[in-house]
MITI-363203 format. One line per 8 residues: number of its first residue (from 1); their letters; for each residue x, y, z of N, C-alpha, C, O. Coordinates in nm, 2 decimals. Example, Ala and Ser with C-alpha at 12.3 -4.5 7.8 and 13.67 -1.06 7.14 Angstrom:
% residues 2
1> as> 1.32 -0.57 0.78 1.23 -0.45 0.78 1.32 -0.33 0.78 1.42 -0.33 0.85  1.28 -0.22 0.71 1.37 -0.11 0.71 1.29 0.00 0.79 1.34 0.11 0.80
//
This chain:
% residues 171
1> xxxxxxxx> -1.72 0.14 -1.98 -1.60 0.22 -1.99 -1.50 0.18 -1.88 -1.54 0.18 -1.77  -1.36 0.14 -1.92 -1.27 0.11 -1.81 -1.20 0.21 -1.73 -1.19 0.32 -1.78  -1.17 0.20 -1.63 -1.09 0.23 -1.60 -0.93 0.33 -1.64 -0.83 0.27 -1.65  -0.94 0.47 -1.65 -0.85 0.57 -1.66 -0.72 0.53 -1.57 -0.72 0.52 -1.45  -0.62 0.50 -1.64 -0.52 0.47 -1.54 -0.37 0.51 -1.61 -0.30 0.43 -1.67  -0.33 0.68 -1.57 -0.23 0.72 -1.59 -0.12 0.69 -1.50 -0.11 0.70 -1.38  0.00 0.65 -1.60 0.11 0.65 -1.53 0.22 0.75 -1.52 0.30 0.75 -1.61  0.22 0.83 -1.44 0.31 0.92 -1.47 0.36 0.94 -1.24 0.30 0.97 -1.14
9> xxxxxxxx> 0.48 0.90 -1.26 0.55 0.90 -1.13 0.47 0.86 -1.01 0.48 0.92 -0.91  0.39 0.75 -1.02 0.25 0.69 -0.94 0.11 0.68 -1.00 0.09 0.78 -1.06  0.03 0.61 -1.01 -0.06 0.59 -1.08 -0.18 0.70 -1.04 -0.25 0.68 -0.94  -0.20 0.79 -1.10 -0.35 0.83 -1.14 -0.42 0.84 -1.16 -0.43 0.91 -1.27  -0.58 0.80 -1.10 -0.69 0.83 -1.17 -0.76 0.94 -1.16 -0.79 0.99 -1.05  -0.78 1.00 -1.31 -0.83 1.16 -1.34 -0.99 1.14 -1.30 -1.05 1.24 -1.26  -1.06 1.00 -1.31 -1.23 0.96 -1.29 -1.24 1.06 -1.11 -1.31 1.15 -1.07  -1.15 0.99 -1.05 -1.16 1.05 -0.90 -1.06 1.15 -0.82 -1.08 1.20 -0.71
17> xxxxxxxx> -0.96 1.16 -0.92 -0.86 1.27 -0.86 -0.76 1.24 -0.75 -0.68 1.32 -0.70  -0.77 1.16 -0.73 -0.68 1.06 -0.62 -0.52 0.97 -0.73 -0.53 0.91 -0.84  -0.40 0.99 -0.63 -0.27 0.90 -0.66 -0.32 0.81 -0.62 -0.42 0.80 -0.56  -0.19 0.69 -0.66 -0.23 0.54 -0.58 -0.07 0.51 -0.59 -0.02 0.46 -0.69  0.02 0.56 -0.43 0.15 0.55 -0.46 0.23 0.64 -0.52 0.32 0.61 -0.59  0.18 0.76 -0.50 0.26 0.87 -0.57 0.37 0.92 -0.50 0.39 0.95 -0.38  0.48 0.94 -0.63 0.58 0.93 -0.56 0.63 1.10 -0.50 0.72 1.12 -0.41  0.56 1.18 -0.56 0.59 1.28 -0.53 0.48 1.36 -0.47 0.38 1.30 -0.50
25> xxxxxxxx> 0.45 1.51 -0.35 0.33 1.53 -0.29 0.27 1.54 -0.41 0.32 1.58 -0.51  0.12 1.49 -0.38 0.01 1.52 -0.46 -0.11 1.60 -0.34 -0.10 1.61 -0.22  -0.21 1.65 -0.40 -0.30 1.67 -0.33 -0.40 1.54 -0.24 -0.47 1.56 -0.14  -0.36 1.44 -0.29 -0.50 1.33 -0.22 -0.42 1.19 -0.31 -0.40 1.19 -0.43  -0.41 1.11 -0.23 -0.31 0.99 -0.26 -0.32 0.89 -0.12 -0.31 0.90 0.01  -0.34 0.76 -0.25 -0.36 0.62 -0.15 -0.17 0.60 -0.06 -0.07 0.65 -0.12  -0.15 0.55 0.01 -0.03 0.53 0.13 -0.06 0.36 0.07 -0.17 0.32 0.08  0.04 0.30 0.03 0.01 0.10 0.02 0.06 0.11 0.16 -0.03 0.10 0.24
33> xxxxxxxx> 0.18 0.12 0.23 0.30 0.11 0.33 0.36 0.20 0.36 0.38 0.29 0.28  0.40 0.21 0.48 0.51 0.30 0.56 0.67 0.31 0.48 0.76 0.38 0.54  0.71 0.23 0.35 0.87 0.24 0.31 0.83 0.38 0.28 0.72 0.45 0.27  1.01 0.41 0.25 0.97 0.51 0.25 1.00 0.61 0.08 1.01 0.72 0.04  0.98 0.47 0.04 0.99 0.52 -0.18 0.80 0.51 -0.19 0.73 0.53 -0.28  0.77 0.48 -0.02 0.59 0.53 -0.09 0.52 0.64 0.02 0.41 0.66 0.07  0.66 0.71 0.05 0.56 0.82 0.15 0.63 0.95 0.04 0.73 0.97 -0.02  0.49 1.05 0.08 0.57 1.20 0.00 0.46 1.27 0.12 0.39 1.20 0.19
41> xxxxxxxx> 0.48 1.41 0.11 0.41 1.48 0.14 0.25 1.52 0.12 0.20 1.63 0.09  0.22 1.43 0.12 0.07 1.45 0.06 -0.01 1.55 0.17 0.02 1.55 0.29  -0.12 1.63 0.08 -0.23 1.71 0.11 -0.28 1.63 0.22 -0.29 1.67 0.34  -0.35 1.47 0.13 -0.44 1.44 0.22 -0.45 1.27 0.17 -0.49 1.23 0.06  -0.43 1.22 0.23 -0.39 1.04 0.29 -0.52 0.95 0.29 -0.62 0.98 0.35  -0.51 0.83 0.23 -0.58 0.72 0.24 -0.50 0.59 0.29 -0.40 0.55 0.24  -0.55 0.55 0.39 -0.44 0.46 0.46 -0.48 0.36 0.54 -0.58 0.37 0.61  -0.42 0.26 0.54 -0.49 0.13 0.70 -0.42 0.25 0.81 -0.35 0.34 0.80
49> xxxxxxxx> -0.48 0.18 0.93 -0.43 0.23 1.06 -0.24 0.20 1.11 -0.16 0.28 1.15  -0.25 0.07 1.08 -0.10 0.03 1.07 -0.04 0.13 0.99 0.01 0.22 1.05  -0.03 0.14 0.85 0.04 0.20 0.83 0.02 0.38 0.84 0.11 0.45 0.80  -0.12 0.42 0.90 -0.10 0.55 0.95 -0.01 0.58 1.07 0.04 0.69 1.10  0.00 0.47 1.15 0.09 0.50 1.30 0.24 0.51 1.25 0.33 0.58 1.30  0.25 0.40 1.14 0.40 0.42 1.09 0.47 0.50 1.00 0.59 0.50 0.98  0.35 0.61 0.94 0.39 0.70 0.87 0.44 0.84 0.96 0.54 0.90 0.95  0.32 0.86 1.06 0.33 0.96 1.18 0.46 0.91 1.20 0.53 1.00 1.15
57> xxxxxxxx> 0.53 0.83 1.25 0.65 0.82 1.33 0.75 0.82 1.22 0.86 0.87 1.25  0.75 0.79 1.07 0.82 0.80 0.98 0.86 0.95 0.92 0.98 1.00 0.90  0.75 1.00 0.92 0.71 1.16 0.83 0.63 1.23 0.93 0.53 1.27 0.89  0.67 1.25 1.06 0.56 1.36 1.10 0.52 1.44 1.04 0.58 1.46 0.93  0.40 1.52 1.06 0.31 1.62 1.00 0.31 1.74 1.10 0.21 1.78 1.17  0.46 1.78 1.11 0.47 1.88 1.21 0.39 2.02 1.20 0.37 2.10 1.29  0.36 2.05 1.07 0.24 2.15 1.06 0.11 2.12 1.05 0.04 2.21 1.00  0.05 2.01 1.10 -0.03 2.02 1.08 -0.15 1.97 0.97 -0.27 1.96 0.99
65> xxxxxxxx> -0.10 1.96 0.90 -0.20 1.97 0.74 -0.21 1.91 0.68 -0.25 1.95 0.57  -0.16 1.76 0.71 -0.18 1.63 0.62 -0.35 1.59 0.67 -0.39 1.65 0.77  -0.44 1.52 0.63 -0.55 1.50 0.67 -0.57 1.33 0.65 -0.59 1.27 0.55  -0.56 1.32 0.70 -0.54 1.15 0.71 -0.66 1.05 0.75 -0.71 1.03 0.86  -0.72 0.99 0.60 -0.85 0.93 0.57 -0.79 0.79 0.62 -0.73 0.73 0.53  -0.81 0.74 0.75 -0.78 0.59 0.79 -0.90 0.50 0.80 -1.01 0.51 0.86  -0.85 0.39 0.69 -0.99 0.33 0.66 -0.94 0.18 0.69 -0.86 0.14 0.62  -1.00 0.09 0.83 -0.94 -0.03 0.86 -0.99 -0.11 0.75 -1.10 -0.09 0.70
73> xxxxxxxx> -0.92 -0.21 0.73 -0.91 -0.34 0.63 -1.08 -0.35 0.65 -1.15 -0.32 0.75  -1.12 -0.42 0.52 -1.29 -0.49 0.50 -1.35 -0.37 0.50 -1.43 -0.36 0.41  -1.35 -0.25 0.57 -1.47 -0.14 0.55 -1.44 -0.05 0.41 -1.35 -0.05 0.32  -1.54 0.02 0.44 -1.59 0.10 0.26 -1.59 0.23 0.27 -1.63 0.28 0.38  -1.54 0.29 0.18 -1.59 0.44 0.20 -1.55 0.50 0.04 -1.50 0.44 -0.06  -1.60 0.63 0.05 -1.65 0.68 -0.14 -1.51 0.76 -0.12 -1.45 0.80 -0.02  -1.47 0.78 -0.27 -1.37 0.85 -0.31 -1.39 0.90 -0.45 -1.40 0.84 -0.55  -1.38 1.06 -0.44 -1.39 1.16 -0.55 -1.53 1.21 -0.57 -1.63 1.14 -0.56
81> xxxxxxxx> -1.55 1.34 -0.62 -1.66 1.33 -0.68 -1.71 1.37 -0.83 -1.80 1.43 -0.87  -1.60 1.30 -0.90 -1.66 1.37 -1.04 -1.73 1.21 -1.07 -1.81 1.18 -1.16  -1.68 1.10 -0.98 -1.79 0.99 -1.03 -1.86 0.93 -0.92 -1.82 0.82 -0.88  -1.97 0.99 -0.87 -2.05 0.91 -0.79 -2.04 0.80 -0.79 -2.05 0.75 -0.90  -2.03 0.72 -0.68 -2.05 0.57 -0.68 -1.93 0.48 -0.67 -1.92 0.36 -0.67  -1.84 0.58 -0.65 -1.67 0.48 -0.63 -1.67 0.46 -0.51 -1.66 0.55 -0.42  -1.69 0.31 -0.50 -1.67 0.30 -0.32 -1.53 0.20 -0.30 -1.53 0.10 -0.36  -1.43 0.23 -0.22 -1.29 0.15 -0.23 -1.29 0.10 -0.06 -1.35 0.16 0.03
89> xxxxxxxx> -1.23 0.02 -0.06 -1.20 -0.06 0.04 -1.06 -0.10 0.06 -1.00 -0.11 -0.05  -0.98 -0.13 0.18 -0.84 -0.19 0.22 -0.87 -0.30 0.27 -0.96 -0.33 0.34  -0.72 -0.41 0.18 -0.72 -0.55 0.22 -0.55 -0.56 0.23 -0.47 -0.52 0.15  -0.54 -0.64 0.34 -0.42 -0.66 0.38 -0.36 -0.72 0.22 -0.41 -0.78 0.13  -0.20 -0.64 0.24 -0.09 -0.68 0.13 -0.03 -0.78 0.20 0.00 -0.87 0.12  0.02 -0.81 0.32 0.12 -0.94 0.39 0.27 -0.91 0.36 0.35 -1.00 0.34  0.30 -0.76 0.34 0.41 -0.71 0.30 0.49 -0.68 0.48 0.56 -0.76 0.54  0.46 -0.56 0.51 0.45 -0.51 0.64 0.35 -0.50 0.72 0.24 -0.54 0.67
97> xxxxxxxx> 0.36 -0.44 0.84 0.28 -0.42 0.95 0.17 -0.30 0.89 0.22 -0.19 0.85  0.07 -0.30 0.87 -0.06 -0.20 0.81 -0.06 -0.21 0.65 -0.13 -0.13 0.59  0.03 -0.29 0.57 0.06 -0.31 0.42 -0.08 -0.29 0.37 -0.15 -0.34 0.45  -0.15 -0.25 0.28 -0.27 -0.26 0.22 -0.27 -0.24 0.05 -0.22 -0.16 -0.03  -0.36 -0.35 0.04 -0.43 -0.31 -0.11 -0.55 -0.22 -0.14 -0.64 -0.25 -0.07  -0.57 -0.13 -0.20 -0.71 -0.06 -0.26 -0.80 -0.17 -0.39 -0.77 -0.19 -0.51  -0.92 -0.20 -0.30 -1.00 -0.22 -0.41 -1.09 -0.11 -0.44 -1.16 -0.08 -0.34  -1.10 -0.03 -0.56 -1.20 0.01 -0.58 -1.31 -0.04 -0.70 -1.29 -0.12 -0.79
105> xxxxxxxx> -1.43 0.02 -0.69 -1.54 -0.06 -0.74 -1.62 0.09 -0.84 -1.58 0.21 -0.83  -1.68 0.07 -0.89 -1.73 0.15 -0.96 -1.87 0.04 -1.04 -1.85 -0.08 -1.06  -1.99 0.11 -1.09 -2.09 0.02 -1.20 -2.03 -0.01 -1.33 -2.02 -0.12 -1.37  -2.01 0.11 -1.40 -1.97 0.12 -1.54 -1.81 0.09 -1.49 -1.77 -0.01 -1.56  -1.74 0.12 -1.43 -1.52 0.08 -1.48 -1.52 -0.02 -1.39 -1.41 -0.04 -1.34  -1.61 -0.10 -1.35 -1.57 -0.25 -1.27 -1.47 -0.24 -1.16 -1.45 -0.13 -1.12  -1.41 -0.35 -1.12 -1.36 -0.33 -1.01 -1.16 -0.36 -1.00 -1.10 -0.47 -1.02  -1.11 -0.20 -0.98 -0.96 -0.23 -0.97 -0.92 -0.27 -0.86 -0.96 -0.23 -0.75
113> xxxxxxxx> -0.82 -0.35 -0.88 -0.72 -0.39 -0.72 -0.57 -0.30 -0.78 -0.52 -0.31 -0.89  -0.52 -0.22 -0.66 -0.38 -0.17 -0.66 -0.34 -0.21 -0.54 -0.40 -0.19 -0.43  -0.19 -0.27 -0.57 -0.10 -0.33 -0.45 0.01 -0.25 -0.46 0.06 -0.25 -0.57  0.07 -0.19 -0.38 0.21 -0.21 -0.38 0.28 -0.31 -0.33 0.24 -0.42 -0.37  0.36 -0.31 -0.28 0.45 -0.43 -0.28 0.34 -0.53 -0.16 0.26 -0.50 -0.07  0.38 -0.61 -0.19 0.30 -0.78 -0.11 0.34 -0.90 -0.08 0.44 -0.96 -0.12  0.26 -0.93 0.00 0.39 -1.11 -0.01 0.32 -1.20 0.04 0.31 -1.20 0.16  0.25 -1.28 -0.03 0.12 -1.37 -0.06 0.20 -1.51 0.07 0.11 -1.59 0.11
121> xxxxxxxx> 0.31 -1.54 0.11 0.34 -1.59 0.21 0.28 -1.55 0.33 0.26 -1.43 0.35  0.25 -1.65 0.44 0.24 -1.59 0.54 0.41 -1.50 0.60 0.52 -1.55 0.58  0.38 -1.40 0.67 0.49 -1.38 0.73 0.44 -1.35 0.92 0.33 -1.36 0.98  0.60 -1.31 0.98 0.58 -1.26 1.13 0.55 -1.14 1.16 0.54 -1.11 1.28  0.53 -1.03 1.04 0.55 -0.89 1.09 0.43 -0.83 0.97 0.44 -0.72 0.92  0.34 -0.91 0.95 0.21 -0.83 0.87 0.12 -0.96 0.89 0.14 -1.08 0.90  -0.03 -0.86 0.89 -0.12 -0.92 0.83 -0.11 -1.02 0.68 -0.05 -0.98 0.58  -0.19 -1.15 0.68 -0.16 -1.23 0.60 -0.26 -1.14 0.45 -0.38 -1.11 0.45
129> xxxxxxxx> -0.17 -1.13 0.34 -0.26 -1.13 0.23 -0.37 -1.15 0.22 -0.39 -1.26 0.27  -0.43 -1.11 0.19 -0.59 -1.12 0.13 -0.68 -1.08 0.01 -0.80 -1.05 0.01  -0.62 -1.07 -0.07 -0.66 -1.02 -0.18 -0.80 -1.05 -0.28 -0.83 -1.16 -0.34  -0.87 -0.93 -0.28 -0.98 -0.98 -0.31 -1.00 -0.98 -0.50 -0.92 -0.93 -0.58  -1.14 -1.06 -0.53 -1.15 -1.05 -0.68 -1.14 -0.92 -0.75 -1.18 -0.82 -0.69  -1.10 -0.91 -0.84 -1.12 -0.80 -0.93 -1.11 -0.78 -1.09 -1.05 -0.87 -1.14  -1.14 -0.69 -1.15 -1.16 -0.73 -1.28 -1.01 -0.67 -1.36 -0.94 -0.73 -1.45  -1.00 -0.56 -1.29 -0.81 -0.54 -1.31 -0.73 -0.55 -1.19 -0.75 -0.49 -1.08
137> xxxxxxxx> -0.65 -0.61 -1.21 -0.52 -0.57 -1.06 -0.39 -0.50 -1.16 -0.37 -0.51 -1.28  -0.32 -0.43 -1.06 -0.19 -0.37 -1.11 -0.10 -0.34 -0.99 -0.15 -0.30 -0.89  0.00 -0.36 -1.01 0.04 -0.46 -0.90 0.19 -0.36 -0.93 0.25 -0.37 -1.04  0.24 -0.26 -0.79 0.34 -0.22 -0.84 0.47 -0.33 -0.74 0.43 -0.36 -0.62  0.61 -0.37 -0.77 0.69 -0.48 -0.66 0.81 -0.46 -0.71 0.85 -0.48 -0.82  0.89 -0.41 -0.58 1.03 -0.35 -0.56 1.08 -0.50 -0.65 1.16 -0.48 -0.73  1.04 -0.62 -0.63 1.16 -0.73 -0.68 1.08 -0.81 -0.74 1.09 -0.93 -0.73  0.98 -0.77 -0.83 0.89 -0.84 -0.95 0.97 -0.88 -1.07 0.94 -0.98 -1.13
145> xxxxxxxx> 1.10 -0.82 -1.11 1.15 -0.84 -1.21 1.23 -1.02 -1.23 1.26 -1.11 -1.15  1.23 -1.00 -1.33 1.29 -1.20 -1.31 1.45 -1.22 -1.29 1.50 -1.34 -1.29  1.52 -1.10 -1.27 1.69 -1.10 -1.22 1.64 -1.12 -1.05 1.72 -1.19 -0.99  1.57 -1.09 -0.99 1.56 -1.09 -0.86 1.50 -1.23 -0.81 1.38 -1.28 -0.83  1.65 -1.28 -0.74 1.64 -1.41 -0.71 1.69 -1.43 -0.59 1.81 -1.41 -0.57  1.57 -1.48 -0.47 1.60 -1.48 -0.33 1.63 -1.57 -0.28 1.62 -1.66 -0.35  1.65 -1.59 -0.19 1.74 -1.71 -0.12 1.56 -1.78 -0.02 1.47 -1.70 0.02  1.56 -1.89 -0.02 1.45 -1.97 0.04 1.42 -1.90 0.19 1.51 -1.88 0.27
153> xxxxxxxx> 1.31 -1.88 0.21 1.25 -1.85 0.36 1.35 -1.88 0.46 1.42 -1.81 0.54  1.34 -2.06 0.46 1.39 -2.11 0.61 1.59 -2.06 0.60 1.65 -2.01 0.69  1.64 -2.09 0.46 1.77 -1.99 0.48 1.81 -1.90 0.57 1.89 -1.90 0.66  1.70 -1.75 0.49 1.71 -1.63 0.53 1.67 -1.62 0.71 1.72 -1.53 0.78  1.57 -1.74 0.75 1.54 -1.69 0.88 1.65 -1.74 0.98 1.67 -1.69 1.09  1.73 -1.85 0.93 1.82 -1.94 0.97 1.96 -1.84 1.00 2.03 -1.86 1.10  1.97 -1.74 0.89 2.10 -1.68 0.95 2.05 -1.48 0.99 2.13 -1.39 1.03  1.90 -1.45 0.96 1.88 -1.38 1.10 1.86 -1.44 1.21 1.83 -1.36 1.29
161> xxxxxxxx> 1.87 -1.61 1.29 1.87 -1.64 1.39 2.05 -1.60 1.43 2.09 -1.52 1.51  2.11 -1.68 1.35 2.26 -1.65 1.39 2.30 -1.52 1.42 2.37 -1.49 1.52  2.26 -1.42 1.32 2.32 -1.31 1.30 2.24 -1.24 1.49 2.32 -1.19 1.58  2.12 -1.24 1.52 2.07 -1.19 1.61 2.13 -1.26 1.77 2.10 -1.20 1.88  2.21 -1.41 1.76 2.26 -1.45 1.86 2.39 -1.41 1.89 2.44 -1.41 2.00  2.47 -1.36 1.73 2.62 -1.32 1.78 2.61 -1.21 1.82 2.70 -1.18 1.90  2.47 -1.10 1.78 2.50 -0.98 1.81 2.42 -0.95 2.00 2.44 -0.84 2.06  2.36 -1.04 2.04 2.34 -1.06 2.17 2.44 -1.15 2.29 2.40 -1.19 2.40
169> xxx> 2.56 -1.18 2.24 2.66 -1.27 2.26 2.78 -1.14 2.26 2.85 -1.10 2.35  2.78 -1.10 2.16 2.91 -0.98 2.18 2.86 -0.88 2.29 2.93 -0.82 2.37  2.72 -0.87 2.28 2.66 -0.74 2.38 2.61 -0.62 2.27 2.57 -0.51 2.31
//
């Protein structure tokens, strides 16, 4: 049996009760990154460490009551219990600083990968990509569409060099 995977304003699975990117508070919901079209108020947080430091300084939890499950990249831990045996893991996205993918695994629904946004380049300001096998991926990306057409790496770094020297030159 596959994988349950509703879409309604963030992806949900009803098998474990957990969002993945929800856009609005849920009770228990995966964090991909610190932007902030992927933070809400959630109950209770699945997240790399990177992007737990950047949420704290993004969204404090001045009451208190976010509960925040930080699980560093490569390690395992279980999620939900209406199905024993879902064990999920974080692997670097190469988006931003703490960016992560969820693998989760299950016997019977095989193994999903969910990304939010990623960038399979190496970059200067994240962990490089790593994306592991899986039997589904679903892949949510601010500029996946085929109208979004970016200007080449060495361009874009070429005139944040300019732009960061005039603005150190004016003062």
């Amino acid at each position: 049996m596959p994988w349950d995977v509703q879409f309604r304003n963030g992806l949900y699975l009803p098998q474990i009760d957990w969002w993945l990117d929800a856009h609005h508070p849920v009770t228990r919901s995966f964090v991909s990154h610190a932007h902030f079209d992927h933070l809400a108020a959630h109950r209770e947080v699945l997240l790399s460490p990177g992007t737990a430091a950047l949420m704290r300084a993004r969204m404090p939890d001045r009451a208190g009551e976010r509960v925040e499950r930080i699980l560093p990249f490569g390690e395992t831990t279980t999620l939900g219990t209406e199905q024993p045996g879902v064990t999920v893991s974080l692997h670097p996205a190469g988006h931003i600083h703490g960016s992560a993918m969820i693998l989760l695994e299950h016997p019977h629904h095989g193994r999903l990968l969910y990304t939010g946004d990623f960038k399979l380049r190496p970059g200067r300001s994240a962990e490089p990509c790593a994306p592991p096998r899986a039997d589904l991926v679903i892949m949510e990306t601010t500029y996946g569409r085929p109208h979004y057409i970016l200007p080449p790496t060495g361009i874009v770094l070429t005139d944040v060099i300019a732009f960061c020297r005039a603005a150190l030159e004016e003062g």
